[in-house]
Residue frames as qw, qx, qy, qz and C-alpha x, y, z in Angstrom:
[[0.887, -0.400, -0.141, -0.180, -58.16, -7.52, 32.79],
 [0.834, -0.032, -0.270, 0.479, -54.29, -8.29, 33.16],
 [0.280, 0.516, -0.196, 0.785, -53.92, -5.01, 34.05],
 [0.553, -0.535, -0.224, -0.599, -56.29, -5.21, 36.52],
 [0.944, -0.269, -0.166, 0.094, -55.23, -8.43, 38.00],
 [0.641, 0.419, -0.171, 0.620, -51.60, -6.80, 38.11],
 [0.109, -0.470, 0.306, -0.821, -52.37, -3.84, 40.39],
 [0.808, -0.525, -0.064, -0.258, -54.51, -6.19, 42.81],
 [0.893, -0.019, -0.261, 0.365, -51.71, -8.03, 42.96],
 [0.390, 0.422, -0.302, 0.761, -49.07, -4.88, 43.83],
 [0.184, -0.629, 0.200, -0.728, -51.48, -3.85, 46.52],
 [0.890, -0.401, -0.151, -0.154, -52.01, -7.02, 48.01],
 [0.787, 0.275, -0.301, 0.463, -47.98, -6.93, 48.14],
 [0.045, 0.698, 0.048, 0.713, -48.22, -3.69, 49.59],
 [0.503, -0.644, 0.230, -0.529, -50.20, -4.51, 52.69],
 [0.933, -0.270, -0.151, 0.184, -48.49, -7.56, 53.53],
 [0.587, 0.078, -0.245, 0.768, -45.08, -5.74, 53.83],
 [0.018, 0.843, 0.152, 0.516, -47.12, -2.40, 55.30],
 [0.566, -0.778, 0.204, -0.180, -45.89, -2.60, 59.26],
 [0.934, -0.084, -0.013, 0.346, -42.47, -4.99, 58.43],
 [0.408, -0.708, 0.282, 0.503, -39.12, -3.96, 58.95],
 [0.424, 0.769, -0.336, -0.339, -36.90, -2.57, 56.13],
 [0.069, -0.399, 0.912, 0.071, -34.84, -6.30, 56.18],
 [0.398, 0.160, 0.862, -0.271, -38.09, -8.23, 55.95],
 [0.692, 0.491, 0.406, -0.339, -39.32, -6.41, 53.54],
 [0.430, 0.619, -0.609, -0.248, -36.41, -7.02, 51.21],
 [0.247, -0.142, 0.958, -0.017, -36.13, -10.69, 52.26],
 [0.646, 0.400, 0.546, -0.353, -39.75, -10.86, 51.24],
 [0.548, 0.740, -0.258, -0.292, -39.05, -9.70, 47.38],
 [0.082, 0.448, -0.861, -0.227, -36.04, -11.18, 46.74],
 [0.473, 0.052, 0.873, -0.103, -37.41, -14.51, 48.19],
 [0.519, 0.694, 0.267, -0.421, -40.68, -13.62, 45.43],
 [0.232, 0.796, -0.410, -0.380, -38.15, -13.03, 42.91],
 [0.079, -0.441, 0.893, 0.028, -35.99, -16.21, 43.16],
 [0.567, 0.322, 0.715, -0.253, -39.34, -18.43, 42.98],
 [0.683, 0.684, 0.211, -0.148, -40.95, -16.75, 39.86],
 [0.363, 0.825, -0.425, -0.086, -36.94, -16.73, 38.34],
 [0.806, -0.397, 0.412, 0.152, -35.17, -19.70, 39.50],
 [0.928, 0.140, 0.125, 0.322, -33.35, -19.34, 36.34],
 [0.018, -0.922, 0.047, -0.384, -31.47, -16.52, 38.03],
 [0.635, -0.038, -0.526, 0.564, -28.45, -16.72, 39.62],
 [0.363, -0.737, -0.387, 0.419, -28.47, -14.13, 42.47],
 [0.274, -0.382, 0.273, 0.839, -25.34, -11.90, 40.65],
 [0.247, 0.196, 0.752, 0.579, -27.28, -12.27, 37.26],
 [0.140, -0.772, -0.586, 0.203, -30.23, -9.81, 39.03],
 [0.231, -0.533, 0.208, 0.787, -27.48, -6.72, 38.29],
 [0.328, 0.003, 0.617, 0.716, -27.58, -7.26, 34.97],
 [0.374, 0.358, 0.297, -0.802, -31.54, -5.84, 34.87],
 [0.761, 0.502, 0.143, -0.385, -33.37, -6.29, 31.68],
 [0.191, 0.646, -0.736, -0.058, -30.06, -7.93, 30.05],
 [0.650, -0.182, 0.675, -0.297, -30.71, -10.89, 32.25],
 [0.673, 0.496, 0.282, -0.471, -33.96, -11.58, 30.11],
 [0.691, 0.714, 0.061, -0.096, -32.04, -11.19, 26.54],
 [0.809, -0.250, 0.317, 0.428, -28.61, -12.39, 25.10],
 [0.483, 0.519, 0.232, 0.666, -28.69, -9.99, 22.30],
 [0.318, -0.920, 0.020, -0.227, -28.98, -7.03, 24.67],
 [0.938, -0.307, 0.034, 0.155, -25.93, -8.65, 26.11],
 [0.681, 0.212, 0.263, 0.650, -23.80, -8.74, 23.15],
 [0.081, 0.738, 0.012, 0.670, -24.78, -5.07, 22.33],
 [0.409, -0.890, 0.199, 0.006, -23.64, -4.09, 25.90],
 [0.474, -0.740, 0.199, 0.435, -20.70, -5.42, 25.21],
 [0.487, 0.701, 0.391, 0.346, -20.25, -3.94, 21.65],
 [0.044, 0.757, 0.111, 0.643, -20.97, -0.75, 22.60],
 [0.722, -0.575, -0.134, 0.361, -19.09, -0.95, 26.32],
 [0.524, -0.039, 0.052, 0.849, -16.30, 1.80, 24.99],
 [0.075, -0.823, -0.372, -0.423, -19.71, 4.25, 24.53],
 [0.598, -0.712, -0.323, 0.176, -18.96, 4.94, 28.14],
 [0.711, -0.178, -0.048, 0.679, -15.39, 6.06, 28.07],
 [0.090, 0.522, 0.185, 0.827, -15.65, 9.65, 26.42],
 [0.558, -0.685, -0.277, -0.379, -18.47, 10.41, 29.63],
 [0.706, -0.565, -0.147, 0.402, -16.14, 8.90, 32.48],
 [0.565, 0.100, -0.042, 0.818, -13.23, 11.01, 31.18],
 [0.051, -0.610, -0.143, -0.777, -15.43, 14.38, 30.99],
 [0.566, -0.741, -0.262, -0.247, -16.63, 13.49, 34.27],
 [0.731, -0.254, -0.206, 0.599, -12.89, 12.79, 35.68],
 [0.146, 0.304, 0.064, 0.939, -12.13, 16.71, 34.79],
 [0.413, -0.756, -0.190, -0.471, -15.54, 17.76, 36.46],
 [0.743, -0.626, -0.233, 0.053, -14.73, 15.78, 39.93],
 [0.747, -0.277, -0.091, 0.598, -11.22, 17.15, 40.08],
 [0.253, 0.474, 0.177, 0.825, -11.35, 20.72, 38.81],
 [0.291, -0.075, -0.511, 0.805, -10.67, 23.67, 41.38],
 [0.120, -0.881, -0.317, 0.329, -13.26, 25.47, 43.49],
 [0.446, 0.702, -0.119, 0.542, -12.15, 28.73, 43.27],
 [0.575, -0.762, 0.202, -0.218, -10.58, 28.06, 47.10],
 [0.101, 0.510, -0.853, 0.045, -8.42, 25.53, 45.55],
 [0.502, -0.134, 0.841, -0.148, -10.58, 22.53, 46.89],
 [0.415, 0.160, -0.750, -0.489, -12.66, 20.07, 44.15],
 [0.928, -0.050, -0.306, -0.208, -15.25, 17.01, 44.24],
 [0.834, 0.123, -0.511, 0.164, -12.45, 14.65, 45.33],
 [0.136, 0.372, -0.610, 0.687, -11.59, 16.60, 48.51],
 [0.672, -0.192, 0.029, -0.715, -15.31, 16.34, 49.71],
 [0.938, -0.042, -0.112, -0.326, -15.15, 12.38, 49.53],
 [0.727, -0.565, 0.388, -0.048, -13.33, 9.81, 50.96],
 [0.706, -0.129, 0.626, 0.305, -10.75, 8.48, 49.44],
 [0.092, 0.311, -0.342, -0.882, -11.46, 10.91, 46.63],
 [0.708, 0.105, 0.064, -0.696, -14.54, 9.11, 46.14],
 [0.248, 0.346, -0.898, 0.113, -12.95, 5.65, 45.94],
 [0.400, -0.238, -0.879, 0.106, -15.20, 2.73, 46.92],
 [0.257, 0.189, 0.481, -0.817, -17.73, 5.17, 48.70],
 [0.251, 0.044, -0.541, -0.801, -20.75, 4.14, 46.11],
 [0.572, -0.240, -0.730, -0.287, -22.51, 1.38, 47.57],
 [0.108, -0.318, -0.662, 0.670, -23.11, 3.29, 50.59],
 [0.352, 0.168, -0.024, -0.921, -25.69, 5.82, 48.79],
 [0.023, 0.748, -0.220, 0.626, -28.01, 6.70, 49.01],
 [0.303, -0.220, -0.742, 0.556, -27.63, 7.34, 53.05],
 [0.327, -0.822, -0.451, -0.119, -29.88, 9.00, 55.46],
 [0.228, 0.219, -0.228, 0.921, -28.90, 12.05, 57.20],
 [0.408, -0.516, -0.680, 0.324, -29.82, 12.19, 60.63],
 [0.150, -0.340, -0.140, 0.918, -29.22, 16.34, 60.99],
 [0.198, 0.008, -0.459, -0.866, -31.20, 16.96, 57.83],
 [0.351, 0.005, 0.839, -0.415, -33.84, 14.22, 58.61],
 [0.796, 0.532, 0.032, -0.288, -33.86, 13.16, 54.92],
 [0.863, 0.299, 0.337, 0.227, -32.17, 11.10, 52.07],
 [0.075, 0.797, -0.452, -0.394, -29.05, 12.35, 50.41],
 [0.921, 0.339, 0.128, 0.142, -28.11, 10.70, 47.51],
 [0.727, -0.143, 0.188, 0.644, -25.28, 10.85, 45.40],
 [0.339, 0.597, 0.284, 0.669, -26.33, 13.87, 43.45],
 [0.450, -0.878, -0.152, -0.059, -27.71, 15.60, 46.86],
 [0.713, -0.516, 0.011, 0.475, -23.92, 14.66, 48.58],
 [0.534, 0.316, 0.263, 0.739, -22.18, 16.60, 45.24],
 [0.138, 0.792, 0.005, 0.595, -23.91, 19.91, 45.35],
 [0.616, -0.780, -0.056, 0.098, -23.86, 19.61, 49.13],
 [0.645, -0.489, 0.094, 0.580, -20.13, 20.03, 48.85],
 [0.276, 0.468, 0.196, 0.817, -20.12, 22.62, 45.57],
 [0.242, -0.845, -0.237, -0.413, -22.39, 24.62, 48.15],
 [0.817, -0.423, -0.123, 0.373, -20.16, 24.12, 50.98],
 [0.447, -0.290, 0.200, 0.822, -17.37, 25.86, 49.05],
 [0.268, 0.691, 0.161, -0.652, -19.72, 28.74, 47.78],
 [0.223, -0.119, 0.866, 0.432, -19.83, 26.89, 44.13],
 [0.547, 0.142, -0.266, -0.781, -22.75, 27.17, 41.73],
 [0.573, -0.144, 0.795, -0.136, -24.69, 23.84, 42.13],
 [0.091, 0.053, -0.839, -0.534, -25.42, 21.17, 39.10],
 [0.575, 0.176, -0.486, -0.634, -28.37, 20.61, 37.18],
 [0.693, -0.173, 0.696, -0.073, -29.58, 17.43, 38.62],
 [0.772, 0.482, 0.386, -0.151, -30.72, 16.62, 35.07],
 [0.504, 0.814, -0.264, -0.118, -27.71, 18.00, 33.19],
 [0.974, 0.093, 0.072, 0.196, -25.33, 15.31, 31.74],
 [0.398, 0.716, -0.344, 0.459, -22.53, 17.40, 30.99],
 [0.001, -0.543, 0.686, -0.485, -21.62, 18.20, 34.70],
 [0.659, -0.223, 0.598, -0.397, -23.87, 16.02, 37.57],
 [0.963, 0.147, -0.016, -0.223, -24.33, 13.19, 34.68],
 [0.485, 0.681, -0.453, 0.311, -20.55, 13.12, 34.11],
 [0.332, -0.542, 0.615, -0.466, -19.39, 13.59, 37.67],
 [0.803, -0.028, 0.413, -0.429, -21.72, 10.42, 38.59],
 [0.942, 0.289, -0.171, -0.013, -20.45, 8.28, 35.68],
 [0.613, 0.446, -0.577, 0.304, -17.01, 8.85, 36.66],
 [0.287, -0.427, 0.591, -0.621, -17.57, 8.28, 40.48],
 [0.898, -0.036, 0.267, -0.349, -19.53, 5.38, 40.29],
 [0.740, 0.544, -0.393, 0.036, -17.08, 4.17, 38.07],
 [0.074, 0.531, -0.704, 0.466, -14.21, 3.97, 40.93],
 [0.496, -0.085, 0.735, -0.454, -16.60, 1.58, 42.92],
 [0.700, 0.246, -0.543, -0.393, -17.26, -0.69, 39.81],
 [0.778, 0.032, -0.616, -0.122, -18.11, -4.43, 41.11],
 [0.078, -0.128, 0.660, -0.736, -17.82, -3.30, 44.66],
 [0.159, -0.469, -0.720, -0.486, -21.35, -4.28, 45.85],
 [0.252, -0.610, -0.208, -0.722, -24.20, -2.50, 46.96],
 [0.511, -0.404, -0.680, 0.338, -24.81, -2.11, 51.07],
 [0.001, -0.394, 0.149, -0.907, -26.76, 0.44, 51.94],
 [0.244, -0.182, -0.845, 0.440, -28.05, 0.81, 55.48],
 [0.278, -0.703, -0.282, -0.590, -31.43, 2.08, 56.98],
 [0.248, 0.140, -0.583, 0.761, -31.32, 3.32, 60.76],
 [0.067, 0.608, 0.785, -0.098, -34.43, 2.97, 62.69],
 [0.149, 0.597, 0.215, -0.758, -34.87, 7.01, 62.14],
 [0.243, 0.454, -0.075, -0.854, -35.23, 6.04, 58.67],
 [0.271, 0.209, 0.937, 0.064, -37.19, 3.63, 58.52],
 [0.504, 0.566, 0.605, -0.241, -39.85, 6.01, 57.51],
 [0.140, 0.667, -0.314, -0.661, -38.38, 7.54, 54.53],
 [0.020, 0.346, -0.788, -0.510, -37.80, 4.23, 53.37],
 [0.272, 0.536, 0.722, -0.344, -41.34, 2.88, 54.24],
 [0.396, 0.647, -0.150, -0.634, -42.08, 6.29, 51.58],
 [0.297, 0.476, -0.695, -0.449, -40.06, 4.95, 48.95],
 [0.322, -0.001, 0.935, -0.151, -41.80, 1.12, 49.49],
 [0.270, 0.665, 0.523, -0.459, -45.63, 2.64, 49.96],
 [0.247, 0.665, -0.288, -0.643, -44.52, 4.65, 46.17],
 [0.146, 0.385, -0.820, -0.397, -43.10, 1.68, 44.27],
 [0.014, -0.461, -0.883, -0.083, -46.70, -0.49, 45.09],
 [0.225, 0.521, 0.543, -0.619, -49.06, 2.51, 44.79],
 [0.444, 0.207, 0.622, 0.611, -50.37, 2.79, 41.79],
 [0.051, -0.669, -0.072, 0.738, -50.73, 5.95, 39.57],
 [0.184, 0.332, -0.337, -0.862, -51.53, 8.34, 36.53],
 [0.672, 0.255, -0.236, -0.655, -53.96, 7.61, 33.41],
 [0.581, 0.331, -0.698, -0.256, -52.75, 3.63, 33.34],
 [0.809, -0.423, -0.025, -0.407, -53.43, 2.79, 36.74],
 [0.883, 0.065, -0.407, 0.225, -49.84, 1.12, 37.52],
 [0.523, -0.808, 0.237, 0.129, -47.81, 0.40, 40.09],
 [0.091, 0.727, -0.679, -0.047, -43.71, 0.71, 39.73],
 [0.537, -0.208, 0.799, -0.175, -44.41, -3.12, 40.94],
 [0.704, 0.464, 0.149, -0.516, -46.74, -3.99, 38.42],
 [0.576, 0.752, -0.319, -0.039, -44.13, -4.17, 35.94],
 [0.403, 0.583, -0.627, 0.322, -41.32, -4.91, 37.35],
 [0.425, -0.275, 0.698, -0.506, -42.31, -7.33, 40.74],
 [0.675, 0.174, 0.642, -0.319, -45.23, -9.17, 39.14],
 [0.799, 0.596, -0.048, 0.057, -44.37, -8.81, 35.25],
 [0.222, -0.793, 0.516, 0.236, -40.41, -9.05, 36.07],
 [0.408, -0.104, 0.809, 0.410, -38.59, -11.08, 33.11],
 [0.501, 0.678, 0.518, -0.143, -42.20, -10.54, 31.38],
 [0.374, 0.045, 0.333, 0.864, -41.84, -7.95, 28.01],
 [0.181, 0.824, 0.464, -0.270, -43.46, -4.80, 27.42],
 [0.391, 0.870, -0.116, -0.278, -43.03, -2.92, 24.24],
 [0.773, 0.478, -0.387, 0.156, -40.58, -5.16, 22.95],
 [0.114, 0.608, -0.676, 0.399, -38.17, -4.67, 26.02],
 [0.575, -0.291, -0.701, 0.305, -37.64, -7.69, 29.27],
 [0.405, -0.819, 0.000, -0.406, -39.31, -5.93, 31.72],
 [0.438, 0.297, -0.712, 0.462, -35.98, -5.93, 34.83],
 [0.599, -0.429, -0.584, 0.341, -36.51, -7.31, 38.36],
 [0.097, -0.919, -0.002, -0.382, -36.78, -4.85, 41.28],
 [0.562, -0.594, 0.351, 0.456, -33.56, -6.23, 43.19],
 [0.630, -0.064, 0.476, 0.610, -30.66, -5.47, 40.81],
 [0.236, 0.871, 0.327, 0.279, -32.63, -2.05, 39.24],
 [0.101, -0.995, -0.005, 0.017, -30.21, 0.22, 41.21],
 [0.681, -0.471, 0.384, 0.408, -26.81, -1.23, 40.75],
 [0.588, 0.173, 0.459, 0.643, -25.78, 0.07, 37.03],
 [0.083, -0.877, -0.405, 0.245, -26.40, 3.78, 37.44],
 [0.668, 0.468, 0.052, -0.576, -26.29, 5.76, 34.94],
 [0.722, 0.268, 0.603, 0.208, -26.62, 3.81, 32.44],
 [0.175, -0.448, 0.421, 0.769, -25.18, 5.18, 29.00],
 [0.427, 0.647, 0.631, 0.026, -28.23, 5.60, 26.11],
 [0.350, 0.855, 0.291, 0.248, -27.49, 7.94, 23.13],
 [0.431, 0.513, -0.175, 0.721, -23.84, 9.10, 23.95],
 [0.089, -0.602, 0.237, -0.757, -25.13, 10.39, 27.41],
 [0.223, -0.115, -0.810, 0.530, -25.19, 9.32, 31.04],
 [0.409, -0.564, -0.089, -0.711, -28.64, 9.01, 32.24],
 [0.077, -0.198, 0.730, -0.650, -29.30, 8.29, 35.94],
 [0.058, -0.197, -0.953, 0.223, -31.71, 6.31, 38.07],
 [0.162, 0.472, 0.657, -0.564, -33.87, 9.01, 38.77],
 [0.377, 0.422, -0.217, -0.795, -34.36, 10.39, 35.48],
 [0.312, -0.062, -0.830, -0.458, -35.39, 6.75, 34.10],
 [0.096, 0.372, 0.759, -0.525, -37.83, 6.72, 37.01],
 [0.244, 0.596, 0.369, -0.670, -39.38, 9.64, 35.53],
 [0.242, 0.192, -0.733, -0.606, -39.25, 8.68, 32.04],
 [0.116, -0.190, -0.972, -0.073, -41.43, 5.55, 33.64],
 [0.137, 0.525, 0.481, -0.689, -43.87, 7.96, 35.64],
 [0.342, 0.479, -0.150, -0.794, -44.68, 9.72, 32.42],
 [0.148, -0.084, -0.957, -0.234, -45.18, 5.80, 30.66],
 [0.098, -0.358, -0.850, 0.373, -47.38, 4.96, 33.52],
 [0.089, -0.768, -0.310, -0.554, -49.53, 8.80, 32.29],
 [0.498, -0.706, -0.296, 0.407, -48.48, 10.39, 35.99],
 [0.012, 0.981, -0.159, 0.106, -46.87, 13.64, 36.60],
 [0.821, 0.084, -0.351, 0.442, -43.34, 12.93, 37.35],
 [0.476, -0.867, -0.097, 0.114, -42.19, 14.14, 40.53],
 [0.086, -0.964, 0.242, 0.069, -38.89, 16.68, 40.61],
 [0.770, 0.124, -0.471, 0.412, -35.62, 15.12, 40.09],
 [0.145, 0.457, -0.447, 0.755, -34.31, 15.54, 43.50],
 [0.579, -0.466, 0.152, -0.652, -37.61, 15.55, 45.66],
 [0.547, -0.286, 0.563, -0.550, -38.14, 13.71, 48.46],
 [0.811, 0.309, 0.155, -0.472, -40.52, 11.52, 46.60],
 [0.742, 0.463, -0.443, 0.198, -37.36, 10.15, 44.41],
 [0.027, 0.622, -0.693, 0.363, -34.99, 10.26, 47.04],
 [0.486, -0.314, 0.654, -0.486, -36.97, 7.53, 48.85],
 [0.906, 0.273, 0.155, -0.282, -37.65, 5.71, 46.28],
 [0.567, 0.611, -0.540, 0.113, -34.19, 5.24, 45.39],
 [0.199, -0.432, 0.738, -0.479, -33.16, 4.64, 48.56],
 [0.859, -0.004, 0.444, -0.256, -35.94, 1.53, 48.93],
 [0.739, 0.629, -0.193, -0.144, -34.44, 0.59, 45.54],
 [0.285, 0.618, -0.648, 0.342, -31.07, 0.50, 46.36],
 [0.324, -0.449, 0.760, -0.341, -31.39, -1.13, 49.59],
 [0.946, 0.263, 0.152, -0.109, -33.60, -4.42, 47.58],
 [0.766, 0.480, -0.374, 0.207, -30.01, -4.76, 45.44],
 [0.372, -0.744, 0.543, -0.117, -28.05, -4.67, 48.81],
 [0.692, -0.265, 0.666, 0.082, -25.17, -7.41, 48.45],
 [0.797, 0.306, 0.364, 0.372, -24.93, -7.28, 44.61],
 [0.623, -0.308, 0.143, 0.705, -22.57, -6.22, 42.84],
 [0.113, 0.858, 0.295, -0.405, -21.90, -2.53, 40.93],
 [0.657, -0.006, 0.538, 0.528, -21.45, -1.91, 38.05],
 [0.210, -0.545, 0.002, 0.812, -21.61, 1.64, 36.20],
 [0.193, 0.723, -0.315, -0.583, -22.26, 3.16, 32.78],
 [0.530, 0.127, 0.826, 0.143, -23.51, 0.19, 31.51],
 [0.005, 0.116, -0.578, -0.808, -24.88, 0.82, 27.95],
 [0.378, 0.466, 0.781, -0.173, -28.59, 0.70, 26.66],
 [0.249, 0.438, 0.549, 0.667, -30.62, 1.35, 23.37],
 [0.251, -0.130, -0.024, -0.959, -33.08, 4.16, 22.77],
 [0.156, 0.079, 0.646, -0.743, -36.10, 4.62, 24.99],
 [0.170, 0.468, 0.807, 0.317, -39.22, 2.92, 23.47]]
């Protein structure tokens, strides 16, 4: 029955934000958020499922030096030569300096989502470079811990442009539709049970879910979109590609809910229930 009463609820959320602008319908959540949390500061939304629990806390910072071995392997990916002589760091501004809380972005020529893993191979392919694994930690997890790292506590401000409004309208119309053998939505959990607990863990808020990418679980840097699909396969669904479309816009709606807090990398977490 609560499960029931859970997914009425995500679609009734659904069609009230179905025809609103991408600023209205993050004013609408947050506002939502700040009511059923008031004992949330605004910054204290980063902190995801941490928020919730003070011993989660302490063991992030415990195990806050987990990280360092990962950024360092990634500092060697982002700066090691094509074989043209160029690297990662020529590709990005400022060698990738404070460029973090702009991803992802739309890309008007393509007339799709580029994340941060999308913008990387896009420049290993550029300079006729083998591209990365989205899923392999060694080189794209790496890379991504130590780039996100350089834009630590910078905060998040990523922009939609009316051409993509519908991409992010995708990634909205995904995170309240609900799916596989259990019948949830991405909301379910984490809109209408936020702070709530499921399997022992605080279930985290959907502003402040995209600001602490990857996160650092078992010695290895996983990313947003692979805990997506860790959640898709919870939820009994197929998980959709790392990379596709289907993720890309859902990050992107994701990210733009945490617009205006701060970032904060390679944050630590236990093993996956």
């Amino acid at each position: 029955m609560a499960c029931r009463r859970l997914a009425a609820l995500a679609l009734a959320m659904a069609a009230s934000c179905a025809i609103a602008a991408p600023e209205a319908v993050r004013k609408e959540i947050v506002d939502r958020l700040q009511k059923q949390l008031p004992q949330l500061s605004g910054a204290e939304f980063a902190l995801g499922s941490a928020a919730f629990d003070d011993a989660l806390r302490a063991k992030i910072d415990e195990n806050a030096g987990d990280a360092a071995p990962i950024v360092a392997a990634g500092h060697k990916v982002w700066i090691a030569k094509f074989k043209d002589g160029r690297s990662l760091a020529n590709c990005f501004p400022n060698g990738g300096r404070r460029i973090v809380g702009n991803y992802p972005q739309y890309n008007a020529r393509l007339k799709r989502v580029v994340t941060l893993e999308m913008a990387i191979n896009q420049c290993r392919k550029a300079h006729k470079e083998a591209l990365f694994d989205p899923t392999d930690a060694a080189t794209m997890g790496a890379a991504l811990a130590y780039v996100r790292s350089l834009s630590d506590n910078l905060k998040v401000a990523v922009r939609v442009p009316p051409a993509a409004e519908p991409s992010f309208e995708n990634g909205r119309r995904m995170y309240f539709t609900r799916m596989g053998q259990r019948n949830f939505a991405c909301a379910s959990c984490h809109l209408q049970g936020a702070g709530e607990r499921f399997d022992g863990a605080a279930l985290s808020p959907a502003i402040g879910q995209a600001t602490h990418w990857p996160v650092i679980r078992e010695a290895a840097p996983v990313t947003m979109q692979a805990r997506v699909r860790e959640c898709l396969e919870l939820m009994g669904a197929a998980p959709f590609a790392a990379g596709s479309d289907e993720l890309n816009d859902l990050e992107y709606f994701l990210s733009y809910l945490s617009n205006g807090l701060p970032l904060k990398a390679n944050v630590w977490r236990p093993k996956a229930p």
